[in-house]
N, C-alpha and C positions, 0 to 999 in steps of 0.2 A: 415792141421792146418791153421787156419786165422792168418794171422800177421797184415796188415792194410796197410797202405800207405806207399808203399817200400824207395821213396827219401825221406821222412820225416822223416821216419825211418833210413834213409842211411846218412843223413844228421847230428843226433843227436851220433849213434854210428861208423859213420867210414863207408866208399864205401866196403869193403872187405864183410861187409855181406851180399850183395846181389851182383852179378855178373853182371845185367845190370846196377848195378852203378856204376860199376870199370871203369869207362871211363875218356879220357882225357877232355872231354866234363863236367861231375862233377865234376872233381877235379878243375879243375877253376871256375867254378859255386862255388865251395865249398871254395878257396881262394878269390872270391872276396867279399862272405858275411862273412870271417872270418876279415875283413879290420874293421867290425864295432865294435865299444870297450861297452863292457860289464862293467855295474854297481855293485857294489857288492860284496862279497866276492867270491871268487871261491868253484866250487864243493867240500864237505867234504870227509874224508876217505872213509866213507859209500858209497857214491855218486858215488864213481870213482870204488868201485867193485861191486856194484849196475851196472852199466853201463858196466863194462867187460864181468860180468855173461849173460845183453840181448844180448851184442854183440857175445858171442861163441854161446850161445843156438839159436840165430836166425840166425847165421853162419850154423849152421849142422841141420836147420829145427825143434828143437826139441818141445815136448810143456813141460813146468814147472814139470810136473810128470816125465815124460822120461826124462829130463836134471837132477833133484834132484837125481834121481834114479840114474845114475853111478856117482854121485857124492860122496853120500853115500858109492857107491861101493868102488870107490878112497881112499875115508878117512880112511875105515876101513881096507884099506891091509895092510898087515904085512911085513914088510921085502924091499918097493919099495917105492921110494917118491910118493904122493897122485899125483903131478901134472903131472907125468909120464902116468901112471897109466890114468889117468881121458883121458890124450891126447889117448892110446894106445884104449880106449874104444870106443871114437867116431869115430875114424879111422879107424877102424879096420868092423865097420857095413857095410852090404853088398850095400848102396846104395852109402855111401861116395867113397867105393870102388869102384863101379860101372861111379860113377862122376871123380874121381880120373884117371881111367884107359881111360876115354874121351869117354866113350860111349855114355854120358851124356852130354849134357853142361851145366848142372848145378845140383845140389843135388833134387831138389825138381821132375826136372823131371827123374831123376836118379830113385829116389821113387817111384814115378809112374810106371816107366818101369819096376822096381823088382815087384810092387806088381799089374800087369797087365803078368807077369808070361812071358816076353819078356827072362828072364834070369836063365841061368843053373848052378848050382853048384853039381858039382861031377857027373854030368850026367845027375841030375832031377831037373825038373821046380821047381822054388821056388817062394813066394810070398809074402814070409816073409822082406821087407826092413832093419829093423832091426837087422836080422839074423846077428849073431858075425862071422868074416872071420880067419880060422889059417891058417897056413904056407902051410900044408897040401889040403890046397881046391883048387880048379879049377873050374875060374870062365870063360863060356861063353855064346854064344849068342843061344839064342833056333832056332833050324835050320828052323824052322815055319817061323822066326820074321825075318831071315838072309832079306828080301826082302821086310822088312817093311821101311816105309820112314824114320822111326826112327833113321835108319841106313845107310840112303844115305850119302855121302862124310864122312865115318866113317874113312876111309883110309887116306882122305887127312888130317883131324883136328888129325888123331892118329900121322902122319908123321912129323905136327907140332907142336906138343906135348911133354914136358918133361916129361917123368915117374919120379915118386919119388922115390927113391934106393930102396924102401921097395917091390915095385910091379916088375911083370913081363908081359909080353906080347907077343905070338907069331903070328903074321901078315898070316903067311900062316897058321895054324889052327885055329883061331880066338878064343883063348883059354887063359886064363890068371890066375893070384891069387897074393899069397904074399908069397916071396922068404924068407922074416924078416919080425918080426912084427916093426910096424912102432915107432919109439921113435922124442923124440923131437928134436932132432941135425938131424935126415934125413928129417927131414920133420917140416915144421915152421906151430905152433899155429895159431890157431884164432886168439886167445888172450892170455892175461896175468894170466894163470888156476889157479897160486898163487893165485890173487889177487881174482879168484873165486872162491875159496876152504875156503878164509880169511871171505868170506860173506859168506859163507854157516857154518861157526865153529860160528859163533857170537850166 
């Protein structure tokens, strides 16, 4: 998926959606141009879930069809709040999982590595990115790929690494999944999926 120019982009909705912008190096970049005062009135209601929905969707790599699509899914379940739901969905895809568990270091090449067939669920290659992860699955590394460079100091950045509650990971069999599906209190949002469920009902 093309997205365009990553710090202009990083710059308009917040360093969190691209990973080489989480630095301390932008965030002062990004408080010394916030020093300049703005004319005008400020962004509308629109404006500001307009701007949460690019920022989750280009948070989790998605394009406008693929992000709509569990949106709709969210709205229409029965019985769970939608923003629950909406998180559990993009979480829960085998590449965020794949980023999540630090095989990756970042979603996008996360992506790549599932659908270059580097990664096993339940025993077989898969190439599906998207593929939905349960409790039940077991995700690892194709014993092919153990030797690929993809995977060089995989031990040191796994060692410095928080797992999020919801995942698990075993270092001597290099085999992993999801112990719980992920909810919002174990694991912090993109964004505010309220305020993108708010733009998606209008």
């Amino acid at each position: 998926m093309k997205i365009g120019p990553k710090y202009k982009i990083a710059k308009r909705l917040g360093a969190s959606v691209f990973e080489k912008t989480q630095t301390a190096k932008f965030a002062l970049a990004q408080e010394r141009g916030g020093k300049t005062k703005r004319r005008g009135r400020g962004p509308t209601e629109f404006g500001k879930q307009l701007l949460e929905k690019q920022k989750v969707r280009i948070t989790y790599g998605l394009s406008e069809k693929q992000f709509s699509g569990y949106v709709r899914e969210a709205m229409s379940s029965h019985g769970a709040v939608p923003a629950d739901v909406l998180h559990k969905l993009l979480e829960i895809r085998l590449d965020n999982v794949v980023y999540r568990l630090g095989l990756a270091s970042t979603r996008r090449a996360a992506r790549q590595m599932a659908s270059h067939g580097h990664i096993m669920v339940n025993g077989r290659k898969t190439t599906i990115p998207s593929r939905r992860m349960t409790v039940n699955d077991k995700i690892s590394i194709r014993e092919g790929s153990r030797s690929s460079v993809l995977f060089e100091g995989f031990a040191e950045r796994f060692a410095e690494r928080t797992l999020p509650s919801w995942l698990t990971w075993n270092a001597k069999t290099m085999e992993g999944g999801l112990q719980e599906m992920p909810t919002t209190a174990a694991n912090d949002a993109a964004g505010d999926l309220s305020s993108v469920l708010s733009f998606y009902s209008r």
